[in-house]
FILOVEX-876806 format. One line per 4 residues: number of its first residue (from 1); their letters; for each residue x, y, z of N, C-alpha, C. Coordinates in Angstrom, 1 decimal. Atoms other than C-alpha are relative to their C-alpha. Layout:
BEGIN
NUM = A = X,Y,Z,X,Y,Z,X,Y,Z  ... $
***
This chain:
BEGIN
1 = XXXX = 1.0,1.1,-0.3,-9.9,21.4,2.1,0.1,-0.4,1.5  -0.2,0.3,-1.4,-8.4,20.3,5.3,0.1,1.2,1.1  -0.2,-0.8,-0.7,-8.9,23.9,6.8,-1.8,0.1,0.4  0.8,0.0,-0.1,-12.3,23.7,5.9,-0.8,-1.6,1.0 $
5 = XXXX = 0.7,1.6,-0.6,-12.8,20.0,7.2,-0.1,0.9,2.1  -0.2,-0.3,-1.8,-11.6,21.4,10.9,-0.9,0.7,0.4  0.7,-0.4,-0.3,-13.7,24.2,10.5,-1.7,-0.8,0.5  1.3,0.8,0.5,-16.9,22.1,9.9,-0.2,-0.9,1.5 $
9 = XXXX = -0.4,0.8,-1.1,-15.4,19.9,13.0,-0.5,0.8,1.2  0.6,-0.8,-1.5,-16.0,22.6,15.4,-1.2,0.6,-0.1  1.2,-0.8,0.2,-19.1,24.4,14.3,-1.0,-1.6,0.4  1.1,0.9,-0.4,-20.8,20.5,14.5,0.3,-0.2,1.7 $
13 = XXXX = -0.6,0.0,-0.9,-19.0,20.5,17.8,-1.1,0.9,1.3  0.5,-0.9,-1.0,-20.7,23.8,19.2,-1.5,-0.7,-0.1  1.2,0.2,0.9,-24.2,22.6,17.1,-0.5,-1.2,1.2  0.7,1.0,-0.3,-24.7,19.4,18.9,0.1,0.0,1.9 $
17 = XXXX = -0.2,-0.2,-1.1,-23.7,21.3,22.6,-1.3,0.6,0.1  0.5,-0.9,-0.3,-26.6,23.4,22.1,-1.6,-1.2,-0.3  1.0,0.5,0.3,-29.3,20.4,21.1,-0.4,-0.9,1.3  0.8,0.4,-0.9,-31.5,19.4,24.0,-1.6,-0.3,-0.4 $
21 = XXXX = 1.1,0.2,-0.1,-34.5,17.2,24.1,-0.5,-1.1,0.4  0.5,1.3,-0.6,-36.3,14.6,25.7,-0.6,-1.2,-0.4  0.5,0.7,0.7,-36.7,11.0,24.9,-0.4,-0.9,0.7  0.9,0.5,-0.6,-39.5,8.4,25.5,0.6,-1.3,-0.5 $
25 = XXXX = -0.3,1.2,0.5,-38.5,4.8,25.5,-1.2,-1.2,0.5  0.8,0.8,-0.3,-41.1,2.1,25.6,-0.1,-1.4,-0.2  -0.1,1.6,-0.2,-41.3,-1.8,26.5,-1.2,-0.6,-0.3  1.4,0.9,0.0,-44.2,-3.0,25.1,-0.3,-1.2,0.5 $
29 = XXXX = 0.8,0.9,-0.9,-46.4,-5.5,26.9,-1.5,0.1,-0.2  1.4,0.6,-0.1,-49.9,-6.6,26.9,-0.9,0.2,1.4  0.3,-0.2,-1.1,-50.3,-6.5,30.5,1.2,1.1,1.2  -0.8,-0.9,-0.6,-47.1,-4.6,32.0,1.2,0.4,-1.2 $
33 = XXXX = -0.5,-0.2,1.1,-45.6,-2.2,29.7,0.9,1.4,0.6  -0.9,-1.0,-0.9,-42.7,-0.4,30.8,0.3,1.3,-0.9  -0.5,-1.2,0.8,-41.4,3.2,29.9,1.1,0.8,0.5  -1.1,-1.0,-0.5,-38.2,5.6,30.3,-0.1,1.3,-0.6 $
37 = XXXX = -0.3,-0.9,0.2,-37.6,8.8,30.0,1.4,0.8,0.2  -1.4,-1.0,0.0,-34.0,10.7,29.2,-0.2,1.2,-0.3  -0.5,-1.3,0.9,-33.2,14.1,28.5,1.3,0.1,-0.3  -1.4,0.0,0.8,-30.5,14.6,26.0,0.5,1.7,0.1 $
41 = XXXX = -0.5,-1.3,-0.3,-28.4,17.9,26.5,1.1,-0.3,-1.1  -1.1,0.3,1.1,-25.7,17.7,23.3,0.3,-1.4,0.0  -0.1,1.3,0.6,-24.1,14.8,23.9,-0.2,-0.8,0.9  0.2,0.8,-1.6,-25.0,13.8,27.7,-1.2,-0.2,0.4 $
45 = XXXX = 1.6,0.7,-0.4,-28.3,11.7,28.8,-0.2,0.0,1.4  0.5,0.5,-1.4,-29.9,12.4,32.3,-1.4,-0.5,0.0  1.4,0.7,0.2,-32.5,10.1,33.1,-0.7,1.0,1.0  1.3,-1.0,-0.4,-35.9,12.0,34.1,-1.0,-1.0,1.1 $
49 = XXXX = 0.7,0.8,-0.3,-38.3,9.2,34.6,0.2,-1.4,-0.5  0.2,1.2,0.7,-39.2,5.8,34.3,-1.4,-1.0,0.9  0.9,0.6,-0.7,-41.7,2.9,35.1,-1.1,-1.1,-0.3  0.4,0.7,0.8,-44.5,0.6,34.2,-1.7,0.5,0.2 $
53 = XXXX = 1.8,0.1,0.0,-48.3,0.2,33.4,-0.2,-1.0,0.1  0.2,1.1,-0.5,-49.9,-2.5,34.5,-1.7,-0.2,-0.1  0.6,0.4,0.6,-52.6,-4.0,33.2,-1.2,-1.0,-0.2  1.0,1.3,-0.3,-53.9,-7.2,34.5,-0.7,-0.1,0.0 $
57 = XXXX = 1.4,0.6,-0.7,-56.9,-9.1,34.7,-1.3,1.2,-0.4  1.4,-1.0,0.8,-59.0,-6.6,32.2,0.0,-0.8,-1.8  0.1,1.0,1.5,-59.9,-8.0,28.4,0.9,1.2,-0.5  -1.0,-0.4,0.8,-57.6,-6.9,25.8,-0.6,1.4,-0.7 $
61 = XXXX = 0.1,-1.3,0.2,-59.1,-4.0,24.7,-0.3,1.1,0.6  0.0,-1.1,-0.9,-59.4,-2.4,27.7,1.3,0.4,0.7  -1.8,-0.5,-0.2,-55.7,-2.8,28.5,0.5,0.3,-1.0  -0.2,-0.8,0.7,-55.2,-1.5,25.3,-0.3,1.4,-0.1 $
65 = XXXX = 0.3,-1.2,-0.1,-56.9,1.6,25.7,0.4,0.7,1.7  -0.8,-1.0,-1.0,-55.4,2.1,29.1,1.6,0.1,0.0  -1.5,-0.5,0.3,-51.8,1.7,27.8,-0.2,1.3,-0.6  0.1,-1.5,0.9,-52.7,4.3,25.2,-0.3,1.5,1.1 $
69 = XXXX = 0.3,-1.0,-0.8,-54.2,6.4,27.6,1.3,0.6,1.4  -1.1,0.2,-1.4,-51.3,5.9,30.7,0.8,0.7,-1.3  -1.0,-0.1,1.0,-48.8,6.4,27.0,-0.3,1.8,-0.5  0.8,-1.4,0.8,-51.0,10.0,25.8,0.4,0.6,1.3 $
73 = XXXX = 0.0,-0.4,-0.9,-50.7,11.1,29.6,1.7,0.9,-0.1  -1.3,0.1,-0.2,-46.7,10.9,29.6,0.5,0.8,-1.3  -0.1,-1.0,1.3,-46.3,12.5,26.2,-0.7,1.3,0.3  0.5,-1.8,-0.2,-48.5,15.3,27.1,0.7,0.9,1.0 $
77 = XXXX = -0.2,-0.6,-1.6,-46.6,15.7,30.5,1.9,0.2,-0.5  -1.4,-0.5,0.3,-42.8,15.5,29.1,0.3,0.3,-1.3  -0.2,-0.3,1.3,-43.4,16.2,25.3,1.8,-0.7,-0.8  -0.9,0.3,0.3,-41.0,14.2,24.2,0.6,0.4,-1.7 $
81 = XXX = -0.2,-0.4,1.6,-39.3,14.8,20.7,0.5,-1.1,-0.3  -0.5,1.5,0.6,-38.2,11.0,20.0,-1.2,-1.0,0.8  0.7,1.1,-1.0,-40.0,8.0,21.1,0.7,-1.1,-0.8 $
***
């Protein structure tokens, strides 16, 4: 049991060296809605991007549809696999 635990130890070891992918983090806001971007390489995070939308001084459904739209941009452009 304890030959197999070690084993098991290193195979998640190699497994989680080889997982890379990029993630979207988002600040929700109404008027300035900020966002990051990491990429994850196993078990180490470099940041990519980051920044805000901004919003002001339009009615609420039009700075809703240009968060969405600024938010659909940034997904299309770094495909993120988390958000």
């Amino acid at each position: 049991m304890y030959r197999w635990f070690i084993l098991m130890q290193g195979f998640r070891a190699q497994f989680q060296i080889m997982i890379k992918m990029n993630i979207l983090g988002i600040d929700p806001g109404s008027i300035i809605t900020g966002f990051g971007i990491i990429k994850q390489i196993g078990e180490q995070q470099i940041y990519v991007t980051s920044g805000c939308i901004k919003v002001a001084g339009k009615s609420l459904q039009q700075r809703l549809l240009q968060i969405y739209t600024d938010i659909t941009e940034l997904i299309q452009q770094y495909l993120p696999e988390q958000v």
